[in-house]
C-alpha positions in Angstrom: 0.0 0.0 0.0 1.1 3.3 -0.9 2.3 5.9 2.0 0.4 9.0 2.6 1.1 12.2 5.0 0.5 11.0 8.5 1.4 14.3 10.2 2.7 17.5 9.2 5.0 20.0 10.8 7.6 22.9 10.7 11.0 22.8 11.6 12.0 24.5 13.8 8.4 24.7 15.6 10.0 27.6 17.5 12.6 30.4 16.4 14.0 33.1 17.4 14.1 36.4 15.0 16.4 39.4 16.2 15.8 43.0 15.2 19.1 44.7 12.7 18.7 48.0 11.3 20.7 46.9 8.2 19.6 45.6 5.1 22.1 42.5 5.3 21.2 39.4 6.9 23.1 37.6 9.5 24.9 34.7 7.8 24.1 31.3 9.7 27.0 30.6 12.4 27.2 27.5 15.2 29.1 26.7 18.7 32.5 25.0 18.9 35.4 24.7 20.9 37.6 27.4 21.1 41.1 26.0 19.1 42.9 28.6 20.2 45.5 27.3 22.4 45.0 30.3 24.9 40.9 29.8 25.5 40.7 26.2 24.6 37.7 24.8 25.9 35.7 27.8 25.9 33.2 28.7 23.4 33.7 30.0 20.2 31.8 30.9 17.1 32.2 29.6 12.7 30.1 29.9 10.3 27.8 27.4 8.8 25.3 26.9 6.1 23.7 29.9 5.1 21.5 30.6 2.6 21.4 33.6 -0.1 17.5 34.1 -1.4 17.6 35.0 -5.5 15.9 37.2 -7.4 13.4 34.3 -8.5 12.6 33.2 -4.3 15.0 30.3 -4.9 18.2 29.7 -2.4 21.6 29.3 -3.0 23.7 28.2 -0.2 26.9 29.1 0.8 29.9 29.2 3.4 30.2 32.1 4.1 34.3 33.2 4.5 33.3 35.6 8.0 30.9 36.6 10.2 30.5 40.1 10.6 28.0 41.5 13.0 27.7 45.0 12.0 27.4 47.0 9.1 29.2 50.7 10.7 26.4 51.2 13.1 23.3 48.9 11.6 23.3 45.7 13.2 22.5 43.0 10.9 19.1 41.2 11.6 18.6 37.5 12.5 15.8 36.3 10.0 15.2 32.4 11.1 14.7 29.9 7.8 11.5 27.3 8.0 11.2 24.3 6.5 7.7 22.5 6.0 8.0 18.3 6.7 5.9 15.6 7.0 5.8 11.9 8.3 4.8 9.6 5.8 3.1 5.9 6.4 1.0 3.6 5.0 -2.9 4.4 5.7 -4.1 3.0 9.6 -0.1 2.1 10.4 1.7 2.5 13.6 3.3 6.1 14.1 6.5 4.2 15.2 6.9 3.2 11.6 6.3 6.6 9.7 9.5 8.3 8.8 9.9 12.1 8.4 10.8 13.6 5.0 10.7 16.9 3.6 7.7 18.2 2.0 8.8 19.4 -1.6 6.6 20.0 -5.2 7.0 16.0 -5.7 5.9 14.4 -2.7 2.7 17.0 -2.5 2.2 15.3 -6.3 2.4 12.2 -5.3 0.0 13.0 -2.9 -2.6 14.5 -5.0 -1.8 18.0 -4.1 0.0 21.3 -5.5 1.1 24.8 -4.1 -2.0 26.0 -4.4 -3.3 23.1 -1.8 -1.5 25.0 1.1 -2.5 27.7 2.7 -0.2 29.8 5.0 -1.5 32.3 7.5 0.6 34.2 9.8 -0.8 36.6 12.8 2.1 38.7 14.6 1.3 40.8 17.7 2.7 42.7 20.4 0.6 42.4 23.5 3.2 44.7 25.7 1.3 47.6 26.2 -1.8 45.8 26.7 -0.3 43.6 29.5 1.2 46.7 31.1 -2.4 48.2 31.7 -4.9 45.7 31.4 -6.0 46.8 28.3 -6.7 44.7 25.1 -7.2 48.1 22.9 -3.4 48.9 23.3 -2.2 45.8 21.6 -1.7 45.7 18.2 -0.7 43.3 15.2 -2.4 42.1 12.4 -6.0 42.5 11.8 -6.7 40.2 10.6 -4.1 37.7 10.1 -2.4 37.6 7.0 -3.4 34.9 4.3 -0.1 34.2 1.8 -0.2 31.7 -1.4 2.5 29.2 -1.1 2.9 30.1 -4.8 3.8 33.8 -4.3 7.4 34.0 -3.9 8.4 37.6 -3.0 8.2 39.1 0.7 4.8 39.8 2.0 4.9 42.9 4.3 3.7 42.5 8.0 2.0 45.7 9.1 0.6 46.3 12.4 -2.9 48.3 13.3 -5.0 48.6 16.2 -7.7 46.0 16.9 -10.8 46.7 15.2 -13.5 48.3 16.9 -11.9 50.3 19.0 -13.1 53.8 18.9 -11.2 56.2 16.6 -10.8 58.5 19.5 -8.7 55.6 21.9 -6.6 53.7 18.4 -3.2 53.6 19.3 -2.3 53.3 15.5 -4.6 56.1 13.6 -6.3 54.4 11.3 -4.4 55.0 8.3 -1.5 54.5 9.7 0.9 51.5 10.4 3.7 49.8 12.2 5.8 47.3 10.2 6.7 44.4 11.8 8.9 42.7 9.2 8.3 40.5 6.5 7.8 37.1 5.4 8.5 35.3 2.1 7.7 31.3 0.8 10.9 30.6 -1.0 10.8 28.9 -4.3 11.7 25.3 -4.4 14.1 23.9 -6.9 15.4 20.5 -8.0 17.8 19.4 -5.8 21.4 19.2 -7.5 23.2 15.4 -7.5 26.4 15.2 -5.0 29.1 17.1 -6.3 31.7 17.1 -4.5 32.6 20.5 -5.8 29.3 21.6 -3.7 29.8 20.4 -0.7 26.6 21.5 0.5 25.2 18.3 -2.0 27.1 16.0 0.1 24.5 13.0 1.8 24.9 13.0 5.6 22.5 10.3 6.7 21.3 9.8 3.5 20.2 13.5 3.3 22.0 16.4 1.3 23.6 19.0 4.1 21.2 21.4 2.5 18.2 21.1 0.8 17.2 23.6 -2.1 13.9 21.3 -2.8 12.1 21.5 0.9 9.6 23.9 0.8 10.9 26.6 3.2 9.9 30.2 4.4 11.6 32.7 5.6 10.3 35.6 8.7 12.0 38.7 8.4 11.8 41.0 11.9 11.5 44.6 12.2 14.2 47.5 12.1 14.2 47.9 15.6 12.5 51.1 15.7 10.4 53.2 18.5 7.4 54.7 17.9 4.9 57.0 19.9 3.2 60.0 20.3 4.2 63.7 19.5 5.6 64.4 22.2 8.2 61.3 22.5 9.7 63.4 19.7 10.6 65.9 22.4 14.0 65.9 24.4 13.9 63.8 27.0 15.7 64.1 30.7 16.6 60.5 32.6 17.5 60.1 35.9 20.9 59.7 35.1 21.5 63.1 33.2 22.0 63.4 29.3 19.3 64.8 27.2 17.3 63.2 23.9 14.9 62.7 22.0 13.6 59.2 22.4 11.4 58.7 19.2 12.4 60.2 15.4 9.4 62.5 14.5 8.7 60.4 11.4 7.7 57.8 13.8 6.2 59.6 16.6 2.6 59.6 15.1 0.9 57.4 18.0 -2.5 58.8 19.6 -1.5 60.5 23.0 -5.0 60.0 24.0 -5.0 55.7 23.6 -4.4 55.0 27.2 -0.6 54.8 27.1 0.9 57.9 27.9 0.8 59.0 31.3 -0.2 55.8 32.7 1.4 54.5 35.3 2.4 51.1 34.6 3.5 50.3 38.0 0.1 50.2 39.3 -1.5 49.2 36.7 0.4 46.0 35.5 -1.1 42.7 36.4 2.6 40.9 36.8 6.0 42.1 37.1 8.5 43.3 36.0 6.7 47.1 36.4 9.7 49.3 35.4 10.6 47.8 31.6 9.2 50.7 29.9 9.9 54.4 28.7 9.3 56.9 31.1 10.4 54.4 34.1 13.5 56.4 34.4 12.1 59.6 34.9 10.4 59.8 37.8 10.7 56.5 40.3 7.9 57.2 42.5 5.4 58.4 39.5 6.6 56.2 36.9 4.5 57.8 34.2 5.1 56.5 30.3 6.1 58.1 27.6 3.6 56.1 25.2 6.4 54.4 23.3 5.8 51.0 22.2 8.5 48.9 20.2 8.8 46.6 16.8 8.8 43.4 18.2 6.3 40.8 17.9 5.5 37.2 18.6 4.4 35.5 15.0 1.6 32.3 15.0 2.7 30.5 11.4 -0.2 28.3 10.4 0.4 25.8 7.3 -2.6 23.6 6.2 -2.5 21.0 3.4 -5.5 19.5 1.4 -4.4 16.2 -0.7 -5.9 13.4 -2.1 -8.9 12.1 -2.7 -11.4 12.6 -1.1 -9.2 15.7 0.5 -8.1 15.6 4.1 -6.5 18.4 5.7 -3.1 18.3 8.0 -2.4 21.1 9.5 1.1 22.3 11.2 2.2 25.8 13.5 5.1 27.3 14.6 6.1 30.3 16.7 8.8 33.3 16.0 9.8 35.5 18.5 11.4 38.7 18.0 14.1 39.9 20.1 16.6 42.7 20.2 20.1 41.4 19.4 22.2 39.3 20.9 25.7 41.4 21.6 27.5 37.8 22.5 27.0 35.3 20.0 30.1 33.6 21.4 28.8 33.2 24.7 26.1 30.6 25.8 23.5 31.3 28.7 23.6 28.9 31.4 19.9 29.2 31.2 17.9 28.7 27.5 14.8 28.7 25.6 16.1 24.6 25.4 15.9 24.4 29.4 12.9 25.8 29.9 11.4 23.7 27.5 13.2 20.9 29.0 11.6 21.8 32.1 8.4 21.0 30.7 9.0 18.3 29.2 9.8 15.6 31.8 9.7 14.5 35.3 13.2 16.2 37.0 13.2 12.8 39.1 13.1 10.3 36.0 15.7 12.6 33.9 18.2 12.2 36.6 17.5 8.2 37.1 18.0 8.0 33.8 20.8 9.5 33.2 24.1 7.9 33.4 27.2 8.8 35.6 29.4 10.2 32.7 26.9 11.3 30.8 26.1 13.3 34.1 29.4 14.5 34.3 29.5 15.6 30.9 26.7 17.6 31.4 27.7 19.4 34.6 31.1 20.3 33.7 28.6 21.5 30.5 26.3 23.6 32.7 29.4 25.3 34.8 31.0 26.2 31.6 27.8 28.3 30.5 27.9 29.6 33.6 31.5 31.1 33.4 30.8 32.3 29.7 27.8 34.0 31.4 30.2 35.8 34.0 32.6 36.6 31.5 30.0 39.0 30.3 28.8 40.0 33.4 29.9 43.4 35.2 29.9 42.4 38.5 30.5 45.5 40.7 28.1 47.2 38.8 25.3 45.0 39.3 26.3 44.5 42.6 25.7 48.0 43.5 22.3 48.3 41.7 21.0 44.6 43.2 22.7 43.9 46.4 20.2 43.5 49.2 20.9 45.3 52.6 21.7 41.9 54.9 20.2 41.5 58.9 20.1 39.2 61.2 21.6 35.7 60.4 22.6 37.0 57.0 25.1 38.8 58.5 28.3 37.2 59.9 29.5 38.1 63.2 32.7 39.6 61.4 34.0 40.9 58.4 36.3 38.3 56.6 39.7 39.2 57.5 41.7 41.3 54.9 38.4 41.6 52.5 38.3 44.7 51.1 34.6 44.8 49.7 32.9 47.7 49.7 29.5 48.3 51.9 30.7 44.7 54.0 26.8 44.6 55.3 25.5 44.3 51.7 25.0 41.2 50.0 28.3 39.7 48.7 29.7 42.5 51.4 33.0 41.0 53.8 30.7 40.0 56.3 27.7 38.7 54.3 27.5 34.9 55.8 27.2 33.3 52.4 30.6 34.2 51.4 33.5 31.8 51.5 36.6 33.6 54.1 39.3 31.6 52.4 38.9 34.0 49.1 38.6 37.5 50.5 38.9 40.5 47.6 42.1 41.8 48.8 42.9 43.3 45.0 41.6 47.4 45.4 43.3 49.7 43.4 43.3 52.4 40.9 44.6 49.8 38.5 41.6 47.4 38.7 38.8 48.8 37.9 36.3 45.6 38.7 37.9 43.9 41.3 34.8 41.6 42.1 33.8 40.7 38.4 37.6 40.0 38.2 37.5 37.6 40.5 34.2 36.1 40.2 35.8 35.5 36.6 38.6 33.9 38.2 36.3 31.4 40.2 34.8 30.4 37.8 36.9 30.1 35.4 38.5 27.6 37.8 35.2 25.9 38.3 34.3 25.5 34.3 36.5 22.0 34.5 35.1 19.1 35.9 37.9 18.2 37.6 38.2 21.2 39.7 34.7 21.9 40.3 35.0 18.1 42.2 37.5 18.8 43.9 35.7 22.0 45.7 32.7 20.0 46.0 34.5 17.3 47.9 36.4 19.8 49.7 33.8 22.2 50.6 30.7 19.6 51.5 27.2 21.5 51.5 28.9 25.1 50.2 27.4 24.0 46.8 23.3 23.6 48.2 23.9 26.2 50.5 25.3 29.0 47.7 22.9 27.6 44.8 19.5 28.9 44.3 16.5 26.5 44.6 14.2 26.8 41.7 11.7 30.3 42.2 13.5 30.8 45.4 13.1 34.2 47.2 14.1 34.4 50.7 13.4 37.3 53.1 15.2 41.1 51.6 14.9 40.5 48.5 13.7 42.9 46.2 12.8 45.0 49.4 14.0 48.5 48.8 14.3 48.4 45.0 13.2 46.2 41.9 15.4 43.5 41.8 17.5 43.3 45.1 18.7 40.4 45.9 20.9 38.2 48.3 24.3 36.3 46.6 23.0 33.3 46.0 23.7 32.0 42.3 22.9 33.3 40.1 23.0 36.8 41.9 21.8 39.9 41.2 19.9 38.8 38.0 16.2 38.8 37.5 13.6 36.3 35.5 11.1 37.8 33.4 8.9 38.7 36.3 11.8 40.9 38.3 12.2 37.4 41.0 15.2 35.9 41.4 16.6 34.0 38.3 17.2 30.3 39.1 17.9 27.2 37.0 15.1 25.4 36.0 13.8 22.6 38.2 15.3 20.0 36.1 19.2 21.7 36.1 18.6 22.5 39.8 17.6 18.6 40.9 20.1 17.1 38.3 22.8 19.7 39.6 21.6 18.4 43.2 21.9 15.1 42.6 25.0 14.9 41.1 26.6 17.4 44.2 25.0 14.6 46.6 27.1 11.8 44.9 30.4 13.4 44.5 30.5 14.3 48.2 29.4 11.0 49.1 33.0 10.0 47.7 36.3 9.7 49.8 37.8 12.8 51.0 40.6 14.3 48.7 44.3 14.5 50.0 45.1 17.5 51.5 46.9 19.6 49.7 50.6 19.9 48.7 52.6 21.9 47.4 52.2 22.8 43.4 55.0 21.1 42.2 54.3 17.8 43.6 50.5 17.7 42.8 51.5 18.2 39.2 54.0 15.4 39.3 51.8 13.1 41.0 48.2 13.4 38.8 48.2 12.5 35.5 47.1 15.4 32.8 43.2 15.1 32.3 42.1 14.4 28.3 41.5 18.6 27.9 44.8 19.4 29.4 46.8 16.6 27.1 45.1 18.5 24.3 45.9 22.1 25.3 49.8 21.3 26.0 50.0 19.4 22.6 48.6 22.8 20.9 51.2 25.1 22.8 53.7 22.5 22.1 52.8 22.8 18.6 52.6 26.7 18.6 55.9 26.8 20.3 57.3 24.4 17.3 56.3 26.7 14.6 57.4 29.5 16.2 61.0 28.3 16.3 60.6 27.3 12.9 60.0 30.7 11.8 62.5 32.3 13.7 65.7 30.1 12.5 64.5 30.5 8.9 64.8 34.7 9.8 61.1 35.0 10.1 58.9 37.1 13.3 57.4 35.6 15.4 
């Protein structure tokens, strides 16, 4: 019996879109390790796969040579690819047996169906204003949702109004007028090449071409990252912190003052937190009034619904984009993602960690405290320290100062005589010379802390520091954010907020896995106490990492020589 399309669905079913002001898209890039010699084992970024859109809506894909970010000042815009696939079985079979193919021009054929048997809709909104104030007539988006022929092959243009019905007296948008919210194109499918290995990209891998020019793809194409509001956001504009400008260009200041926005105070209004994300936070803490600007991001529903065969059933598939502002460090990764989250949702914390083997464990803890130090490395420290730090009583307060700790306000959190600090590293380094003594040495901790190997040998040697230091998952505890969005104690991950101004934590899943595997490495024998440098080194073998590192500075070394005894510089 023949197969038929059992299911249908977009790849990715989520993805992420960032706003660019320039008119050249970010080329396609992906993680590796770092080979320099001097960071190895850290993260680093090449490019991949990327593909160029013709003239005609077709692709052409490329490596691209570099990766730049900017073009002068513009920022180039992420505009996520999606591909349209479908698992295919014979009629009333198990789903166990259906295998997932691309959907292209000749499968939809064979199935009785053409391009003009799919219909795409997409509906992008922005809901932030309305969430700030409890008011559904201050989103806006598309109304109604756009309808695009899969046959059409150049951009449709996502414009955003204000709902309908809403009097004209209370629009947001003035009728007439619109916000763009990007773009989005069906790209043209074409016949996909034989391998050549001249084309690499034709190569099989898995008995699939690297890239695909035949899938039937679209592409979402975010905003320019503009502000818009009313007249008078067009006027200069005075933060707490000094400076003077004007926070909307007049050509885009043409919101109604009168819609609700302006003026209100979001603060009070807001049904969830966080209550001071918005312009006009700045200028007065206690008033809070808004300036009425609204931004060009959006969230974007993708709706794909195939009719095929005879008679004619209908799958339908969905996917999300969300639309961010750039990301300013592509060569970092969070130690908390969209992944985790979703991770967190996805299974039982309890099972994962059953499940889960001892190296494989390993692996992905000395993972997870990797992320963490690329986070840090970003992270200015004293800075957010003196914005966040929560004013310590009582039992958060040791009875004295760590000796020789030169931290500023020592009753603050992170302060000298915050209880939650360990004595045996007190900041000491205080001069004109270092600038950000405590981000320079949370760096240094952590950097120390990325390996496995030495993040078990604290554990072991510091029993409990570990559960004590680490934030449970939604964890407040008494101070925090008392006398200021935000505040907070030190526990990890400190001074940083989740998107409802609490405490950012891992997710459930990290926290219990994280847990569990702190539980069975202090379970294990004590280490031997320490001895001097020279003798540890000699007596423990180099670690896998380690072996690699010195055989790259060996090399280095080697060709440096080379070119100095042929009368070349080093």
């Amino acid at each position: 019996m023949a197969e038929t399309m059992q299911r249908l669905f977009i790849n990715p079913p989520i993805a992420i879109a960032r706003l660019g002001g320039s008119t050249t898209l970010q080329k396609a890039y992906r993680w590796v390790q770092s080979p320099n010699p001097r960071t190895y084992g850290e993260t680093t970024i090449e490019p991949d796969w990327s593909l160029d859109v013709q003239s005609d809506g077709t692709v052409e894909p490329g490596l691209p040579p570099a990766l730049p970010f900017r073009d002068g000042g513009l920022i180039r815009p992420v505009c996520p690819f999606l591909e349209l696939w479908a698992s295919v079985g014979e009629p009333g079979s198990d789903p166990a047996t259906w295998r997932d193919v691309p959907v292209t021009p000749d499968l939809l054929q064979k199935q009785g169906a053409s391009l003009s048997d799919l219909a795409i809709m997409v509906d992008a909104k922005n809901f932030k204003v309305s969430r700030r104030t409890s008011n559904p007539d201050l989103q806006f988006g598309t109304f109604p949702a756009l309808e695009i022929r899969a046959d059409k092959f150049s951009p449709t243009a996502i414009l955003a109004v204000s709902p309908p019905g809403v009097p004209a007296t209370r629009r947001m948008i003035p009728a007439g007028s619109s916000i763009p919210l990007g773009s989005f194109q069906v790209l043209k499918s074409r016949s996909q090449p034989a391998p050549d290995p001249n084309r690499p990209w034709t190569q099989l891998e898995n008995g699939m071409p690297r890239v695909s020019v035949e899938v039937i793809r679209f592409r979402f194409t975010p905003a320019r990252g503009h502000f818009y509001g009313p007249p008078k956001s067009a006027d200069p504009h005075t933060p707490d912190g000094g400076g003077s400008f004007a926070p909307v260009d007049p050509a885009r200041a043409f919101l109604n003052e009168n819609a609700g926005w302006q003026g209100a105070r979001a603060d009070t209004t807001a049904p969830d937190a966080p209550a001071d994300t918005y312009d006009g936070a700045d200028v007065n803490p206690t008033v809070n009034p808004s300036l009425g600007i609204v931004d060009d991001t959006c969230e974007a529903r993708i709706e794909v619904t195939v009719r095929f065969g005879s008679p004619k059933t209908s799958l339908t598939a969905a996917a999300n984009v969300f639309v961010a502002p750039p990301d300013f460090a592509p060569d970092r990764r969070p130690f908390l993602s969209l992944a985790d989250e979703l991770n967190d949702r996805e299974a039982d914390s309890a099972a994962r960690t059953a499940l889960m083997s001892a190296p494989d464990r390993d692996a992905w803890v000395q993972d997870l405290f990797e992320r963490i130090y690329e986070t840090v490395s970003l992270f200015n420290l004293d800075l957010q320290r003196r914005a966040k730090a929560s004013r310590l009583t009582g039992e958060q307060l040791a009875p004295a100062p760590i000796a020789k700790d030169k931290t500023r306000e020592p009753t603050r959190a992170m302060g000298g005589q915050d209880v939650l600090r360990n004595s045996s590293f007190p900041l000491s380094a205080v001069s004109g010379e270092i600038r950000l003594p405590l981000t320079d040495h949370a760096r240094d901790r952590h950097h120390e802390l990325s390996t496995l190997e030495g993040l078990r040998n604290f554990v072991v040697r510091n029993p409990g520091r570990l559960a004590n230091l680490i934030r449970a998952s939604f964890e407040a505890e008494r101070g925090e954010s008392a006398g200021g969005i935000g505040t907070t104690t030190m526990r990890m991950p400190p001074f940083m907020r989740n998107s409802n101004a609490g405490p950012l934590t891992l997710t459930t899943w990290q926290y219990d896995l994280l847990m569990a595997w702190v539980t069975e490495t202090e379970s294990q024998p004590p280490l031997a106490a320490p001895i001097d440098a020279l003798a540890r080194r000699a007596a423990r073998p180099l670690s896998e990492r380690a072996t690699q590192r010195r055989q790259l500075v060996l090399a280095r070394i080697a060709r440096v020589r080379q070119r100095t005894s042929s009368g070349g510089q080093s």
